[in-house]
N, CA and C of each residue as an Amber inpcrd file, in Angstrom:
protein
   366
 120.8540000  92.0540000  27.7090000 122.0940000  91.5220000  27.1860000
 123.2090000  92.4740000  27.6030000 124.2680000  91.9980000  28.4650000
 125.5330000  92.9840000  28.4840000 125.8440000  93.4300000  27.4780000
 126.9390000  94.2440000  27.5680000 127.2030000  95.3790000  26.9180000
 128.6200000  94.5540000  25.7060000 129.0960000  93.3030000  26.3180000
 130.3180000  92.8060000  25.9380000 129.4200000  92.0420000  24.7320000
 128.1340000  91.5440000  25.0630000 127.7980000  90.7440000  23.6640000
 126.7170000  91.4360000  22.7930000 126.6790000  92.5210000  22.9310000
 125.6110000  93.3840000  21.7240000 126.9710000  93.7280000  21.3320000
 128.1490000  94.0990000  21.7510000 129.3690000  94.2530000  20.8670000
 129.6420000  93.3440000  20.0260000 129.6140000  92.1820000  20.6480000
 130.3190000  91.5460000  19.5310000 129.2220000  90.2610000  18.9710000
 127.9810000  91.0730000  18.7140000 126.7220000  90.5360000  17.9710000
 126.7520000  91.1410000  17.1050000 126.8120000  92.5950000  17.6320000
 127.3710000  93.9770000  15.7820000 128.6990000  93.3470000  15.2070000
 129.6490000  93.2890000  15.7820000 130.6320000  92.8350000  15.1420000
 130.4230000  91.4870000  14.0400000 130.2540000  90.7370000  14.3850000
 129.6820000  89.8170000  14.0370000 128.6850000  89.7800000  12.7040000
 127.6240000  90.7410000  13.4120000 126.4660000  91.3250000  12.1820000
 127.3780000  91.6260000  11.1050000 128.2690000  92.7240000  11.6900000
 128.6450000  93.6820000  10.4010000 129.4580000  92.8320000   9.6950000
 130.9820000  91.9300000   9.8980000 131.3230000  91.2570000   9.1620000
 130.9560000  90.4200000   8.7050000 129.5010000  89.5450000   8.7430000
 128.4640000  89.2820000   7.6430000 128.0810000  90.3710000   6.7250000
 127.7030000  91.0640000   6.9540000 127.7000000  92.0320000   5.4470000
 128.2330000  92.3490000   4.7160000 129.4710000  92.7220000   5.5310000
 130.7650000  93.9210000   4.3790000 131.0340000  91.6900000   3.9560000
 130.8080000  91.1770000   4.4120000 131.5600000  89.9550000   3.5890000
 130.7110000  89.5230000   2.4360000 129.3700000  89.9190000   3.0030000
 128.6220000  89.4610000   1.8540000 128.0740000  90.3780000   0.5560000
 128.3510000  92.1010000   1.1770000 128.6620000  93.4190000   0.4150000
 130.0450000  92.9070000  -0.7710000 131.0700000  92.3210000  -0.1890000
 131.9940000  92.0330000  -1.1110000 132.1510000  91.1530000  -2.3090000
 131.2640000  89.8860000  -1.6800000 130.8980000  88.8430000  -2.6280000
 129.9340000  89.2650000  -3.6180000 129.1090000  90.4550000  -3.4150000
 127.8220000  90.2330000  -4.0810000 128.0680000  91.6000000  -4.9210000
 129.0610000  92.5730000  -4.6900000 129.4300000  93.4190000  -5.6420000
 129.3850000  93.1850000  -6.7240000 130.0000000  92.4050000  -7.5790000
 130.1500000  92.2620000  -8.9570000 128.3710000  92.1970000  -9.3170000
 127.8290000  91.3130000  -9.3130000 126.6160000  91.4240000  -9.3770000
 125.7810000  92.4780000  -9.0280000 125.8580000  92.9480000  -8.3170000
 125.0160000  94.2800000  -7.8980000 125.4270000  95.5640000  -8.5180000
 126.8180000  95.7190000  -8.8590000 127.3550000  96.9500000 -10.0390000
 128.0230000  96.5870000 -10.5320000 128.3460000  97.9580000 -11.8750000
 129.5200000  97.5290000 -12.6360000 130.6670000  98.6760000 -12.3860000
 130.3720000  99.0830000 -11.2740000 130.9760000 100.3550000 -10.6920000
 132.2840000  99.0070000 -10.2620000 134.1100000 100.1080000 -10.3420000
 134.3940000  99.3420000  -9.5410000 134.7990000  99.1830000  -8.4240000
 135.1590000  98.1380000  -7.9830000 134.6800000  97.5480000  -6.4960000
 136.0270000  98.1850000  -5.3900000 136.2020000  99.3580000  -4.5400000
 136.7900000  99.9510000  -3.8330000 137.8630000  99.2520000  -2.9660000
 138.8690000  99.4820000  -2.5260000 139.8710000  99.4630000  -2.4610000
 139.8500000  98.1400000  -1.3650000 139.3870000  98.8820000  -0.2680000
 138.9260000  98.0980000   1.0450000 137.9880000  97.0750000   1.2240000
 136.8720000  97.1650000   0.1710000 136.0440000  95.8020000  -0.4190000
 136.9010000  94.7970000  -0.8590000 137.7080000  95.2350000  -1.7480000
 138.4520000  93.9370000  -2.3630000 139.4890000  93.4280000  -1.8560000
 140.0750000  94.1070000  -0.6110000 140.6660000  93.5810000   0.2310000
 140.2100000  92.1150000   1.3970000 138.7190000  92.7570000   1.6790000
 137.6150000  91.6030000   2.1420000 137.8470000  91.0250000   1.6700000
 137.0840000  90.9330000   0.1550000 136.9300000  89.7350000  -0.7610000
 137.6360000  89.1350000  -0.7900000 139.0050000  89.5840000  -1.1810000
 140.1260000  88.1200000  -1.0030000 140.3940000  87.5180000  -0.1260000
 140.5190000  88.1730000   1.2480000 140.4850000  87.3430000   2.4480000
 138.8600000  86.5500000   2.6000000 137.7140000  86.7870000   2.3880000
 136.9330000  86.2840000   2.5790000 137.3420000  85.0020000   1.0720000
 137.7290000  85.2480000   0.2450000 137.6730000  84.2300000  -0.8270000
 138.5230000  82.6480000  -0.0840000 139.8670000  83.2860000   0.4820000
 140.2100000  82.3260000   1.5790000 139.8230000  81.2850000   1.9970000
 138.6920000  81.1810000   2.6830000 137.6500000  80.5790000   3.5280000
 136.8740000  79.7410000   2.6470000 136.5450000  78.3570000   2.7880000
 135.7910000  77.3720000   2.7540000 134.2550000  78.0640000   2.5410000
 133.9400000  78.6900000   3.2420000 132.3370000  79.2530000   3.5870000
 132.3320000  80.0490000   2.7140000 132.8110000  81.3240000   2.2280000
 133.6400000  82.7810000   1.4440000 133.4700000  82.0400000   0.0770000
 134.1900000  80.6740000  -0.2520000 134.6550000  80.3180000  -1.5360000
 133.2140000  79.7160000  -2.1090000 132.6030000  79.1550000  -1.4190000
 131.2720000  77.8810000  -1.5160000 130.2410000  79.2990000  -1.9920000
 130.6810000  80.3350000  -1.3200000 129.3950000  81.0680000  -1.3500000
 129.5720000  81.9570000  -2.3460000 130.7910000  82.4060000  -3.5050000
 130.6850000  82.9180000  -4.1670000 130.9340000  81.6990000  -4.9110000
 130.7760000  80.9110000  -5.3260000 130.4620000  79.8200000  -6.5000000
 129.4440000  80.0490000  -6.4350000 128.3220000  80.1890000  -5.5770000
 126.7660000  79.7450000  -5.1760000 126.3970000  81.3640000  -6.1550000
 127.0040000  81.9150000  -5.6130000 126.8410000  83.2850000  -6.8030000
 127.0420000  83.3160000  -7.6320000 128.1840000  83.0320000  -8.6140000
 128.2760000  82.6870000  -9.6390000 129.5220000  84.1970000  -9.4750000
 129.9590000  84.1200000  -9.0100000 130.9560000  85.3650000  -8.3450000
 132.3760000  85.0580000  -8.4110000 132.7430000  84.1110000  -8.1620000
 134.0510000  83.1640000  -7.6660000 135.1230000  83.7980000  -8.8720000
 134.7140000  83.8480000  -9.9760000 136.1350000  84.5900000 -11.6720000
 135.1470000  85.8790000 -11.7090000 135.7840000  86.9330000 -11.6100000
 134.9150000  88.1130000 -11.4030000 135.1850000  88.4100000 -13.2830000
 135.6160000  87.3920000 -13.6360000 135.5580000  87.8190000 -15.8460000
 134.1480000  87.0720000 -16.1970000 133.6500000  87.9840000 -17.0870000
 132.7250000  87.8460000 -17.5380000 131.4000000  87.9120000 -16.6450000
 131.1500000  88.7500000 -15.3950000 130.4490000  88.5190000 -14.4600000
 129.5840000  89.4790000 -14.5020000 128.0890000  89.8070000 -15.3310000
 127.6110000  90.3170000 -15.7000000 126.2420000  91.0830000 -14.0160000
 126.1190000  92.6050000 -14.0730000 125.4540000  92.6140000 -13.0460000
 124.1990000  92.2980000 -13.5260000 123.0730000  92.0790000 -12.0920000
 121.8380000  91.9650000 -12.2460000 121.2220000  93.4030000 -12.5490000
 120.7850000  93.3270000 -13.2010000 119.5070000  94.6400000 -14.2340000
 118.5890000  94.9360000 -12.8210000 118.5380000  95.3880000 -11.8940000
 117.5560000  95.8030000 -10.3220000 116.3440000  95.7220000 -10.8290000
 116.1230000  96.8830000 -11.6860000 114.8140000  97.4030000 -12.1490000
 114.1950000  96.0880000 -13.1490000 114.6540000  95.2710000 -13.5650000
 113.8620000  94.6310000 -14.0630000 113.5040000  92.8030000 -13.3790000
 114.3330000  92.5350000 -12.4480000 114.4490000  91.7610000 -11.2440000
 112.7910000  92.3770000 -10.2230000 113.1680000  93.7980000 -10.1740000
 112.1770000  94.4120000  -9.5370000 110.7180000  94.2120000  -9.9810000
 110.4830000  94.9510000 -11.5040000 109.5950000  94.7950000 -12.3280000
 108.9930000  93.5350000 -12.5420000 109.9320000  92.5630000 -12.6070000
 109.2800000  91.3100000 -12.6580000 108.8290000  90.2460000 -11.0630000
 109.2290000  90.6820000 -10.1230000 108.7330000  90.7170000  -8.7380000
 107.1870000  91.5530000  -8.8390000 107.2960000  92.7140000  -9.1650000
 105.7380000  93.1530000  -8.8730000 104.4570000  92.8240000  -9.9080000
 105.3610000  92.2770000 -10.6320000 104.5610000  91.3090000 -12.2230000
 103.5980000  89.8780000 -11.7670000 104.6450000  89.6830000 -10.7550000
 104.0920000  88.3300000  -9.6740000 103.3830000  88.4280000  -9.3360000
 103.4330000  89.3160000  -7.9740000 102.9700000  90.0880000  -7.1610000
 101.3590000  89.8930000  -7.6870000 101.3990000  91.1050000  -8.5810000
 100.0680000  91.2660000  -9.5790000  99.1110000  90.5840000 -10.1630000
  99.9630000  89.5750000 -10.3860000  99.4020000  88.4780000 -11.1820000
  98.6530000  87.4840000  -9.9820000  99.7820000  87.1120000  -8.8950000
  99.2100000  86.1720000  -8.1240000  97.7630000  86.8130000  -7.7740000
  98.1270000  88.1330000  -7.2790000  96.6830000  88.2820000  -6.2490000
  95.8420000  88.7360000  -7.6710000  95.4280000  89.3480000  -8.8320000
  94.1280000  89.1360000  -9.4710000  94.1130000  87.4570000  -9.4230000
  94.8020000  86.0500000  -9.6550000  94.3690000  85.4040000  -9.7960000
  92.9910000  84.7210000  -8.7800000  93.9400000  85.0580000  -7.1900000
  92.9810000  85.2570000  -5.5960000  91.9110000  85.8870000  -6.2060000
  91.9840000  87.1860000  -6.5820000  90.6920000  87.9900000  -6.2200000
  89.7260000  87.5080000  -7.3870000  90.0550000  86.9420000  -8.2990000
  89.5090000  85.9810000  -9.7290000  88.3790000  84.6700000  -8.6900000
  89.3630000  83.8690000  -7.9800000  88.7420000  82.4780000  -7.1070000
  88.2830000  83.2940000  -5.9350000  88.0890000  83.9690000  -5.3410000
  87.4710000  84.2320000  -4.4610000  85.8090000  84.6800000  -4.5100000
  86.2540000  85.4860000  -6.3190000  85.0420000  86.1580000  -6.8640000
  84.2510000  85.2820000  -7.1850000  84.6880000  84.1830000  -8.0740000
  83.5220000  83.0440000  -8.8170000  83.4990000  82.0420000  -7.1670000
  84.0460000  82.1540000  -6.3770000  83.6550000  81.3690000  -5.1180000
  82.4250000  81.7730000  -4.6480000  82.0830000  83.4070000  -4.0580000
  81.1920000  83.8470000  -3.4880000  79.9530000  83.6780000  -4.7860000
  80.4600000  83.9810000  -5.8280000  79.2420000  83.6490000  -6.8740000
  78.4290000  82.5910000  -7.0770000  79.3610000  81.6360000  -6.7950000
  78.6620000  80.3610000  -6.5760000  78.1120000  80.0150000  -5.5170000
  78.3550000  80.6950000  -4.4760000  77.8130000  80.4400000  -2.7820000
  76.2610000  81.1810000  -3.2240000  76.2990000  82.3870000  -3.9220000
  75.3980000  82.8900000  -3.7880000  74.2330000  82.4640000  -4.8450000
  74.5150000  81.7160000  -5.4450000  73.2780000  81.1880000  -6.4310000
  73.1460000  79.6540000  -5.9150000  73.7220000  79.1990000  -5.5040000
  73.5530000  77.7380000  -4.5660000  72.5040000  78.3940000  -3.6990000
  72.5240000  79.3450000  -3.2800000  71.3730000  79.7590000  -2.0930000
  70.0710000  80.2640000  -2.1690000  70.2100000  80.8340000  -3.3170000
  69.3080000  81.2140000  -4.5270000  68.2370000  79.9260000  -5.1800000
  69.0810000  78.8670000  -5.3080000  68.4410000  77.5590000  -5.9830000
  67.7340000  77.1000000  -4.6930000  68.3400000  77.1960000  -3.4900000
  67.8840000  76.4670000  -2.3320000  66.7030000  77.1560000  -2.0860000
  66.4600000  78.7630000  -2.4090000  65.3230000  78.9030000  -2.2120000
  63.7790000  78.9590000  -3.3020000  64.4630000  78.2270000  -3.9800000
  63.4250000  77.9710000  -5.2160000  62.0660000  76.6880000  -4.7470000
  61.1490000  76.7610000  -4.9120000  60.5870000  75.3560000  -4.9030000
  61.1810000  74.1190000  -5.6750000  60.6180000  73.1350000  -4.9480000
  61.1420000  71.7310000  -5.6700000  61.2750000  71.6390000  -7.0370000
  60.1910000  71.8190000  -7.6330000  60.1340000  71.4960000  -9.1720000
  60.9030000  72.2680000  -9.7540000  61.2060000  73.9070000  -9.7900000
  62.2370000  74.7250000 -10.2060000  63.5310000  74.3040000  -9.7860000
  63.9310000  73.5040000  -8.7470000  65.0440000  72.9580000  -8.2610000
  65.2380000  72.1080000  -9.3170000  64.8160000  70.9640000  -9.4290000
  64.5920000  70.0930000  -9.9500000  64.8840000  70.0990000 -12.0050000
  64.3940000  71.2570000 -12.4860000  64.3890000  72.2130000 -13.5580000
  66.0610000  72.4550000 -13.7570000  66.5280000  73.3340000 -12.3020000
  67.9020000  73.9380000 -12.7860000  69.0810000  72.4770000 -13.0130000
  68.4980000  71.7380000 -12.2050000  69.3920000  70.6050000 -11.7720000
  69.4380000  69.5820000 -13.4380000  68.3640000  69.5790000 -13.6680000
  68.1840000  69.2960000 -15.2440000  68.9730000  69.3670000 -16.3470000
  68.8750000  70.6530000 -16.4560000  69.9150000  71.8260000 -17.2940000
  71.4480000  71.8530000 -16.6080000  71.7370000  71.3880000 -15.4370000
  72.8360000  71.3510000 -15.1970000  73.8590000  70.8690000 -15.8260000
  73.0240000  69.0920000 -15.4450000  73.4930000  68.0670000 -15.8920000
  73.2780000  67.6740000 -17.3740000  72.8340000  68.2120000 -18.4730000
  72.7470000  67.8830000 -19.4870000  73.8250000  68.2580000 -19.9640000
């Protein structure tokens, strides 16, 4: 790629961020929001795309605009996390368990087959 469009691919990059660094401030701290950010923001508020996307945030009246808690956004991400995979390693476990006594029965004689299959179904 020339040198003229990795320039202005960063450019590009970066004023997606600091635009979306600006929108997403309020939410992300309660620190406040620096001089040159909020200069963005209003020019980004401007814009059709800027305006849609801090409604979509819930950003758009920065009163009453409470930040997100990280650590517990976080906490409850690895709560998931946790949960999903013991549930996997739960079905995977009674999967092989059952593979392995299905194979077990298969090697029983008939009539003991016949016996478990009994007791199954009752």
């Amino acid at each position: 790629m020339p040198f003229l469009g990795k320039f202005i691919l960063t450019f590009l990059t970066s004023a997606v961020v600091v635009s979306g660094a600006s929108l997403a401030w309020p939410k992300l701290t309660s620190q406040p929001m620096p001089a040159a950010l909020a200069k963005v923001r209003d020019f980004v508020l401007q814009t059709d795309v800027g305006w849609s996307t801090a409604e979509t945030l819930g950003v758009s009246d920065l009163q009453g605009v409470e930040p997100v808690n990280i650590s517990s956004v976080a906490g409850s991400v690895v709560s998931n996390v946790v949960t999903n995979a013991s549930e996997k390693v739960q079905e995977a476990a009674t999967k092989e368990v059952i593979i392995q006594v299905v194979k077990k029965i298969e090697t029983l004689d008939p009539g003991q087959q016949q016996e478990i299959k009994d007791a199954i179904c009752k």
